[in-house]
N, C-alpha and C positions, 0 to 999 in steps of 0.2 A: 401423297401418292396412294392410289387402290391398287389393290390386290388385282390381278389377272384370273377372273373366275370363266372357267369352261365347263358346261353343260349338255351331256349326251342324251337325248331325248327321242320320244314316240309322241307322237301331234296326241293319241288321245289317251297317253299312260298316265293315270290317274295320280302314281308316284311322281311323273315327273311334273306336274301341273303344281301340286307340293309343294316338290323343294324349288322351283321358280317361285310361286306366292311369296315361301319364305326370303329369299334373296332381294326379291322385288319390294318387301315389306321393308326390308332393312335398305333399301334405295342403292343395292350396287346394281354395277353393270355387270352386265354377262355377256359371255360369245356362247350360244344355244346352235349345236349342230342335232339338227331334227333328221336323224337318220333311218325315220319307215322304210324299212322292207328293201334297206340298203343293205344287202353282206359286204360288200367287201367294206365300206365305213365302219360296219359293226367288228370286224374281222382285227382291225384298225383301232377303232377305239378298245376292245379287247385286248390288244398288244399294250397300250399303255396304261391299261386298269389290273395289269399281273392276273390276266386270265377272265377277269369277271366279264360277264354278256348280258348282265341285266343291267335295264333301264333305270332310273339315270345315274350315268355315271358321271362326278363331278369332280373339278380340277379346280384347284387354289395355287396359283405361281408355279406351275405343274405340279403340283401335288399330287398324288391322287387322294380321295378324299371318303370316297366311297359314292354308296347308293345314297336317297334321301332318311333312308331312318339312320343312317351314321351321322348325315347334316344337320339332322334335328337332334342328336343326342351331342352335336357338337358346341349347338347354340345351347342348350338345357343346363351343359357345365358349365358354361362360358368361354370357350375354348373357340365359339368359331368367330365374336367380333376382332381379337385380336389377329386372326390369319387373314381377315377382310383389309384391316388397316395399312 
C-alpha cells in the first residue's frame, strides 16, 4: 500500500515544480491541488498546514509535511522513503 501524498501548488512556482520532479522521480502518486489566485483554497489549505501560505505545501497520510526544502531535507536523511511506503 502507498502512502496518500497531497500537494498545494502554483502552475508556475518554481518550488513547487521541485518537490513534484522529486515525488514524480521516486514514482509516487499524488493528488496536486493547483490553487492560482484561489483564497479561499489558499485560506483552506493554510488551516491544515498550522498557518503556513507558502507554496507548496505537502501532505503524507495527512501529515503535514511542510514546504519543498523540508521534502528535500526529508529525502537527504532518509526519512521520506519510509513515510512514502
Amino acid at each position: 500500500m502507498s502512502a496518500n501524498v497531497e500537494i498545494y501548488t502554483w502552475s508556475s512556482c518554481p518550488f513547487c515544480i521541485r518537490a513534484k520532479a522529486l515525488l514524480s522521480k521516486k514514482g509516487v502518486d499524488f493528488t496536486e491541488y493547483c490553487i492560482d489566485g484561489d483564497e479561499q483554497a489558499r485560506t483552506e489549505m493554510a488551516q491544515r498546514s498550522h498557518g503556513r501560505r507558502s507554496l507548496p505545501q505537502i501532505f503524507i497520510d495527512d501529515q503535514h509535511i511542510g514546504g519543498c526544502d523540508d521534502l528535500y531535507a526529508l529525502d537527504r536523511n532518509g526519512q521520506l522513503d519510509p513515510l512514502l511506503s
